[in-house]
RONUGU-129011 format. One record per residue (C-alpha): residue number from 0; x, y, z. Coordinates in Angstrom, 1 decimal, padded with zeros to 4 digits, always signed. Example, Ala and Ser with C-alpha at 12.3 -4.5 7.8 and 13.67 -1.06 7.14 Angstrom:
seq,px,py,pz
0,+012.3,-004.5,+007.8 $
1,+013.7,-001.1,+007.1 $
//
This chain:
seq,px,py,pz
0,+112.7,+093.0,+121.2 $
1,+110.2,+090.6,+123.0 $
2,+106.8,+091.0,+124.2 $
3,+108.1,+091.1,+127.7 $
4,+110.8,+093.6,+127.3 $
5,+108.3,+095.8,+125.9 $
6,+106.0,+095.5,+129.0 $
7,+108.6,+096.5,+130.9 $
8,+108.8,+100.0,+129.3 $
9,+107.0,+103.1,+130.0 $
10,+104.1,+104.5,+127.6 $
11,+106.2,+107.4,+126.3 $
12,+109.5,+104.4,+126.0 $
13,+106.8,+102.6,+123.7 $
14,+106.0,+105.4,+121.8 $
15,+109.4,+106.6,+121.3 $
16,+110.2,+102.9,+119.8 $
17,+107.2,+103.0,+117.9 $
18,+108.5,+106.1,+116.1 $
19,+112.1,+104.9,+115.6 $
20,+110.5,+101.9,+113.9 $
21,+108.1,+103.9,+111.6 $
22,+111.0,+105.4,+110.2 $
23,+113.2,+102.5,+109.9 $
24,+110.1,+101.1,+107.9 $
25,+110.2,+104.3,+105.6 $
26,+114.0,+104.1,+105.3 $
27,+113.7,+100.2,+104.3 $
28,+110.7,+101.0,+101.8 $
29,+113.4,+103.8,+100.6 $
30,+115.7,+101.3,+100.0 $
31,+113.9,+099.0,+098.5 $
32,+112.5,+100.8,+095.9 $
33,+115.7,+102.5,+094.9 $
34,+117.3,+098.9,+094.7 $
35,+119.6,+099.2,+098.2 $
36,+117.9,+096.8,+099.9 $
37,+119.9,+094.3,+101.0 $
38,+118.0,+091.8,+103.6 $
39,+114.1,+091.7,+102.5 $
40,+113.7,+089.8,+105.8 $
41,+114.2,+093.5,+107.9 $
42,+110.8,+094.9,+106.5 $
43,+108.9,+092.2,+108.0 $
44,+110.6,+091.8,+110.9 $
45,+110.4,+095.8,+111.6 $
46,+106.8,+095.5,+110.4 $
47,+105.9,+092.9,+113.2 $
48,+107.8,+094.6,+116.0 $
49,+105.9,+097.6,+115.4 $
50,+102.7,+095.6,+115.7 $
51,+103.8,+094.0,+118.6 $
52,+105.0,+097.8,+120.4 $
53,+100.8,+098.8,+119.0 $
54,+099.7,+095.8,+121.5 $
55,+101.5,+096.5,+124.3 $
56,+100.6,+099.9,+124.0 $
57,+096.4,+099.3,+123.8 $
58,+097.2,+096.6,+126.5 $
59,+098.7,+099.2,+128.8 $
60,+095.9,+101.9,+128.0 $
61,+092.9,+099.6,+128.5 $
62,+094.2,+098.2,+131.6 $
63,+094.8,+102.0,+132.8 $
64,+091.1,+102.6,+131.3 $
65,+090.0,+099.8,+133.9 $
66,+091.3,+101.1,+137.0 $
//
């Protein structure tokens, strides 16, 4: 999902996705170290998106802070 798709959502949207990729992170660590894991290239790529849903979300609380 991009940067600007993501400022499009809500707080609680954000949150929600932030959650639903925390656990896909835990299931793909699961996976991993059991020997499932398929495509290594998911962990980042879940790792990043969850960064990027953390940055929209400060962006969205500092800019509320501001007002």
């Amino acid at each position: 999902m991009s940067a600007a798709e993501l400022k499009n959502k809500t707080p609680d949207q954000l949150r929600e996705e932030l959650a639903n990729l925390k656990k896909e992170q835990f299931n793909l660590r699961f996976q991993a170290a059991t020997g499932q894991l398929e495509n290594t290239a998911r962990m980042k790529a879940a790792r990043r998106e969850a960064a990027r849903v953390k940055t929209i979300l400060n962006q969205k609380a500092a800019e509320a802070a501001a007002e």
